[in-house]
Each structure stands twice: as structure tokens, then as C-alpha cells.
N, C-alpha and C positions, 0 to 999 in steps of 0.2 A: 396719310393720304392713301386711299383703295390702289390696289394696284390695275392700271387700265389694259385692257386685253385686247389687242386691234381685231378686228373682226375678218381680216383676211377674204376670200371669196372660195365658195364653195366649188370643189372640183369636178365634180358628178358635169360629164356634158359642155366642159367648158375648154376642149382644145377641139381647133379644126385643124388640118392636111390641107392640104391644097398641092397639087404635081404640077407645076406652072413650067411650060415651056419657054418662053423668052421671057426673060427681064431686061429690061434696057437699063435701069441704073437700079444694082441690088440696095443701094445707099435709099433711094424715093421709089419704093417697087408702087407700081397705079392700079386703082382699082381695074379700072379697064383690063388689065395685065392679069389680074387674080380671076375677071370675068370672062377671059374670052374665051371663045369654042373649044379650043385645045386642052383649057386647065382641064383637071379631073380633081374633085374634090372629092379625097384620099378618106375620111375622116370615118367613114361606115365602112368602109371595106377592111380597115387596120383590124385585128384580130389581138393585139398583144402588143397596144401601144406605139406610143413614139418614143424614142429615147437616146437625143442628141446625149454627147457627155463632150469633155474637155479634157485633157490632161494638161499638163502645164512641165516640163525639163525646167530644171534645178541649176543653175551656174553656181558653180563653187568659188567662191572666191580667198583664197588660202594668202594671208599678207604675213609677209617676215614679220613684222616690225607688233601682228598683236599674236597672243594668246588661242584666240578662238576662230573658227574658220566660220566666213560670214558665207550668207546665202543672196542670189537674185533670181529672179522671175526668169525665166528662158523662157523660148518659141512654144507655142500654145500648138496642141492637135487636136481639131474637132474630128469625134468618127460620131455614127447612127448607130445604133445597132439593127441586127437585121430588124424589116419590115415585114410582116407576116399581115396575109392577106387574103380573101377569099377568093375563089377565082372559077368558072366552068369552061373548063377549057372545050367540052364537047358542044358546047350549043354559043362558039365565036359572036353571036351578036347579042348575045344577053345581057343585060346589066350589070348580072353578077360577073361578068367575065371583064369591063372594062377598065379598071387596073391592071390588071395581068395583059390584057391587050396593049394599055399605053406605055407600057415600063420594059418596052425589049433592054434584052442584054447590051450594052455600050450606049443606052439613052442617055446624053446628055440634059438633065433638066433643075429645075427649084424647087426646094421642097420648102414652104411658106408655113409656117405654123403660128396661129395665134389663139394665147392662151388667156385665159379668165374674162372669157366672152361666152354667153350660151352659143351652142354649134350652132343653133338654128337663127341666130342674128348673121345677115347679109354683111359680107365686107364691105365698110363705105373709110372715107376718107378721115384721118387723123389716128383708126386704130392702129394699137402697135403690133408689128409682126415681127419674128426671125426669117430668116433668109439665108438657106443651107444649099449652094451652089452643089448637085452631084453630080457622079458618074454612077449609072445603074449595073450591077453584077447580074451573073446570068438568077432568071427566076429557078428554085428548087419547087420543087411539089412534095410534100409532105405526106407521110405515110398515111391513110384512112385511119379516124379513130372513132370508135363507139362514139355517137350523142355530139357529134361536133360539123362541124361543114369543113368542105374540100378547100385545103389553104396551100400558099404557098408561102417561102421566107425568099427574100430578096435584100441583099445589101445595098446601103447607098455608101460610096466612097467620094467623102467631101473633098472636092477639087475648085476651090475657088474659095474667098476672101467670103467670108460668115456675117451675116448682118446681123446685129441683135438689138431688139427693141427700136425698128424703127417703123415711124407715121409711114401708112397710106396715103400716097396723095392722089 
């Protein structure tokens, strides 16, 4: 029997950002909640991705009685890495500048990401999102470089309980 290849979904275009101010339950985050006035949807202005990671602590567990020292899963740490992002700081009500606008230094906010969807599909009900509770670090401005646009990096520092893969309701 041929060996079967799943066909997986192509990556090109297929995570959004979203900078959602309130969530009322990160477990059922609402469309409404992804839609309203305040979100900023993150996803054209990112410069160098998104890039949640995890680590996971190691429990040793050392018993008289065998031979080998077993191991258990410890406390998990989600960080971001920085967020790097376009931004004009001289002309405040531009476009380009509304990231850099909504993300001051100690913003507490959600960063929503859902992935293996085209960006330009609307969030509606049942897609699956993450839900990364942050604290925002101060914005850095980034040195000018030949052939590129004015960016910033900003860290998000995960401070709340991390949803993953859950339905829009």
C-alpha cells in the first residue's frame, strides 16, 4: 500500500494578529470581542512574524528503590518573541502609525492569533484561535536600514493563563 501524504494547508497568508483589548472569557473569546472598535488587527503591520514558543521545566524524580532517574513534565512558560512592526511616528494619525499608537508601554492586552485560515477570511464563529493574555514592553525604534520601512520591536510579556485552539463563539 502507497504511502498516504496528508496534505496539510499551505502557509503563505494564512495567520492573522489581532491586539484585542478586552476578552471576557479567554476560554469562549466572541466574535464581537475580535470585532470591535478598539481591536487593531496586527497582521500587515508584523514585519518578522509571530512567534509564541513554550518551554516546559523538567521534575526529576530520583527513587532509592530503582536504578534510573525518571523524569515529569513541570510548569510550562509561554513568552513571544519580540514584535517587530511598522510604525510613523511623525505623521500620529496615519495608518501606518496605528500599532505603534495602540501598544503604549504597560498596555495590558490579547494577542489572538488564528492560524490556517486565509488573512483576508473575516472571523466568524466556531474558528479556532490562541489567546495570549500580555503585558506590552516599552516600543524600541529600530535603526533606519537601506530598502526597508521604519520599524519598531516591542516585547509582549505573557501574563495570564494562554488559550489554545479554542472556537469563536
Amino acid at each position: 500500500m502507497p504511502t498516504s501524504v496528508p496534505p496539510g494547508f499551505i502557509a503563505d497568508a494564512s495567520l492573522r494578529v489581532w491586539i484585542v483589548t478586552t476578552i471576557a472569557n479567554t476560554a469562549a473569546p466572541t466574535v464581537a470581542e475580535i470585532n470591535a472598535g478598539t481591536t487593531i488587527d496586527a497582521t500587515c503591520y508584523l514585519t518578522n512574524g509571530f512567534s509564541p514558543d513554550a518551554s516546559v521545566a523538567t521534575i526529576t524524580d530520583d527513587r532509592l528503590c530503582l536504578s534510573t532517574v525518571l523524569e515529569d513534565k513541570g510548569v510550562t512558560t509561554w513568552s513571544i518573541a519580540e514584535l517587530e512592526y511598522i510604525h510613523d511616528v511623525q505623521n500620529p494619525a496615519s495608518v501606518s502609525n496605528k500599532l505603534y499608537a495602540g501598544l503604549p508601554e504597560n498596555a495590558s492586552v490579547y494577542l489572538v492569533a488564528r492560524y490556517g485560515m486565509n488573512v483576508d477570511t473575516a472571523a466568524a464563529a466556531t474558528q479556532k484561535v490562541d489567546v495570549f493574555p500580555v503585558k506590552m514592553g516599552p516600543p524600541v525604534k529600530l535603526p533606519p536600514e537601506r530598502n526597508t520601512k521604519g520599524r519598531v520591536k516591542q516585547k509582549p510579556f505573557v501574563n495570564g493563563v494562554v488559550q489554545r485552539d479554542v472556537a469563536l463563539v
